[in-house]
N, C-alpha and C positions, 0 to 999 in steps of 0.2 A: 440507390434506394431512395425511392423517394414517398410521400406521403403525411399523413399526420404525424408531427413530433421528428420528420426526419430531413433535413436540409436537404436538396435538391444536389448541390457540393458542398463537403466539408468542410468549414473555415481553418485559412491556414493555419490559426493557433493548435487545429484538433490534428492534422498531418504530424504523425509521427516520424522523425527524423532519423536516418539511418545512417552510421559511421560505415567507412568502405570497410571489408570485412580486413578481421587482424588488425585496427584501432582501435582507439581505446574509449571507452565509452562515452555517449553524448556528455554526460556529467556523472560528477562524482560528489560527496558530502564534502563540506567546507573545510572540515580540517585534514581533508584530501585520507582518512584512510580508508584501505580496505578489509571490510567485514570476512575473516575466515568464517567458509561454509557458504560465502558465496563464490562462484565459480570464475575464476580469472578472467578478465577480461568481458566479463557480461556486459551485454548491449541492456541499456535502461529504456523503456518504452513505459512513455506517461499516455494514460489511454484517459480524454478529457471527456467527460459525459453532456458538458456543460453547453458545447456545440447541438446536441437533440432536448437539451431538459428545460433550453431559456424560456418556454410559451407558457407564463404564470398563470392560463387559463389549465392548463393539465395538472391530471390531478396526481397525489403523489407515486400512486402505484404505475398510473401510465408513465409516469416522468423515469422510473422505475424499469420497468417493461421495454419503453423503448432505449435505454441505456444500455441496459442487456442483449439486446437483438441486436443494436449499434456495434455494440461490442464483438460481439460474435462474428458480424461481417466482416468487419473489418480483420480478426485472427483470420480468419480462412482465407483473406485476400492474401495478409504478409504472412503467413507460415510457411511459404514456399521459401519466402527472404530473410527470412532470422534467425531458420530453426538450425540452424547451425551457429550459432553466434549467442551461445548460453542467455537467450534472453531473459532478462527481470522486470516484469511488469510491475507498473506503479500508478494506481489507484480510487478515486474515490470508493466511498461505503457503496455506492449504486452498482458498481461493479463486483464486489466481494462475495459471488452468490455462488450457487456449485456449478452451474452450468459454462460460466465465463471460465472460473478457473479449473475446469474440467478442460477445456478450448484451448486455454494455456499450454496446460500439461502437454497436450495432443501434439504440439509443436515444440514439444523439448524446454518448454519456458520455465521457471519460477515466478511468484508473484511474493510485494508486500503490497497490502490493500488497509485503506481505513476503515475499520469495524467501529459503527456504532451503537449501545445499546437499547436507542428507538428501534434501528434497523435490523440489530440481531439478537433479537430475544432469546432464542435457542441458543446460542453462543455464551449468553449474559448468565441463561441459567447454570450453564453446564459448568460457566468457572465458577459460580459463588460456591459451590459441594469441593472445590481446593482452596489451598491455601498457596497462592505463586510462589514463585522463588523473586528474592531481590538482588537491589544492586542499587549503592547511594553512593554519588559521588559531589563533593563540593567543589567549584569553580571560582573563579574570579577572574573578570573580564574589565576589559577598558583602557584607557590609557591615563587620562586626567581624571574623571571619575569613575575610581574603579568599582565593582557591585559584585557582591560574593552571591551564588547560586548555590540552592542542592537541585541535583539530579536523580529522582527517582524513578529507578528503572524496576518493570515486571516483567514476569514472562509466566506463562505456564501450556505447556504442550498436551498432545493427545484431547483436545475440545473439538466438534463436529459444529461444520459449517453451519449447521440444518436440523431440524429434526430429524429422524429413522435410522433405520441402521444400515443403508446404504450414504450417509452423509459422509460428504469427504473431510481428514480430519486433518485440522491446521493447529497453528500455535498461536495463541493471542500473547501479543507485548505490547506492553503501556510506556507512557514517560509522563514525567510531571516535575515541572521546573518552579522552584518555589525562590523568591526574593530574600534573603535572610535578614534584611535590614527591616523592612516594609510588611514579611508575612505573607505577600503579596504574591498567589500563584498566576508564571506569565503565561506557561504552558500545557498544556494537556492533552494528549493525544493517545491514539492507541489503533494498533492494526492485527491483521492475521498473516500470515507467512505460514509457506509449507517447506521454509528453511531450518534445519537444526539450531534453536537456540542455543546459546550459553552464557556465563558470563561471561566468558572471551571477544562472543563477536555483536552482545547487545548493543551496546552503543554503535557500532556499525550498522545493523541492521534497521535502527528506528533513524539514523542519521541520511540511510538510503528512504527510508519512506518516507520521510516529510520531505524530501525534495519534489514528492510532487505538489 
């Protein structure tokens, strides 16, 4: 596919990497666990936008547009080779849209994606009418100096992609990592999944989305 916005070849960083089937996934979160409610042994497929969106003359919706269609070609080439292999897509907000992870579905996939609320207004509205459910956990990391963390985790289910009411509906979870010494927030992030939250397998599932 070639054209405006669309690389002639794929840079290899954008080549997604496939374990031989019955191994164990290209990667896993750092403190190696696995999130119940995701499907054992799932193949992780980071889908990078960033190979179609580099020409800072395009404007945001085309950078947009062509991420999506990128997107899409690329499902329909490897859905022959994954859909067997619980795959879990992972990310940017450019891809978070209904169409991409309608593409997903179609091949048996899951997705966690980055949702943000310049990019999903209709997402942004639907959670502020709940109140999430939480999850606070304190940490302490280091060795010589060591630095206490809180981890603030959200979640709330049944929110649509999209406007109408054919929107597909996902769960948004946040995380937000605060300094306890300092006050100093390091982290903050937040996705959509059409994975059953809880608190059992939160930290699992935001641990799988920021790896990409």
């Amino acid at each position: 596919m070639t054209g405006s916005g669309f690389p002639s070849s794929p840079t290899r960083s954008s080549m997604p990497v496939f374990p031989a089937p019955g191994s164990s996934p290209a990667s896993t979160p750092r403190n190696g666990s696995r999130a119940p409610g995701i499907p054992t042994g799932a193949l992780s497929v980071t889908l990078d936008p960033e190979s179609i969106s580099g020409d800072e003359a395009l404007s945001p919706y085309w950078n947009a547009h062509c991420a999506e269609m990128q997107s899409m070609w690329w499902l329909g080439r490897i859905g022959t080779r994954v859909g067997g292999l619980n795959p879990l897509f992972l990310g940017d907000a450019l891809l978070a849209c209904q169409p991409v992870c309608e593409a997903m579905h179609k091949i048996g996939g899951n997705f966690i994606l980055t949702a943000k609320p310049a990019s999903h207004k209709a997402l942004y509205e639907g959670l502020s009418r709940f109140r999430p459910r939480t999850l606070t956990k304190t940490v302490t990391e280091g060795v010589r100096k060591r630095r206490t963390y809180r981890r603030s985790y959200a979640w709330q289910a049944d929110l649509r992609i999209r406007d109408g009411a054919a929107a597909l509906p996902v769960t948004w979870v946040s995380l937000e990592i605060r300094n306890m010494e300092t006050g100093t927030i390091t982290c903050r992030t937040a996705f959509v999944t059409d994975l059953a939250v809880t608190h059992y397998n939160i930290e699992g599932i935001v641990a799988w989305g920021r790896l990409r």
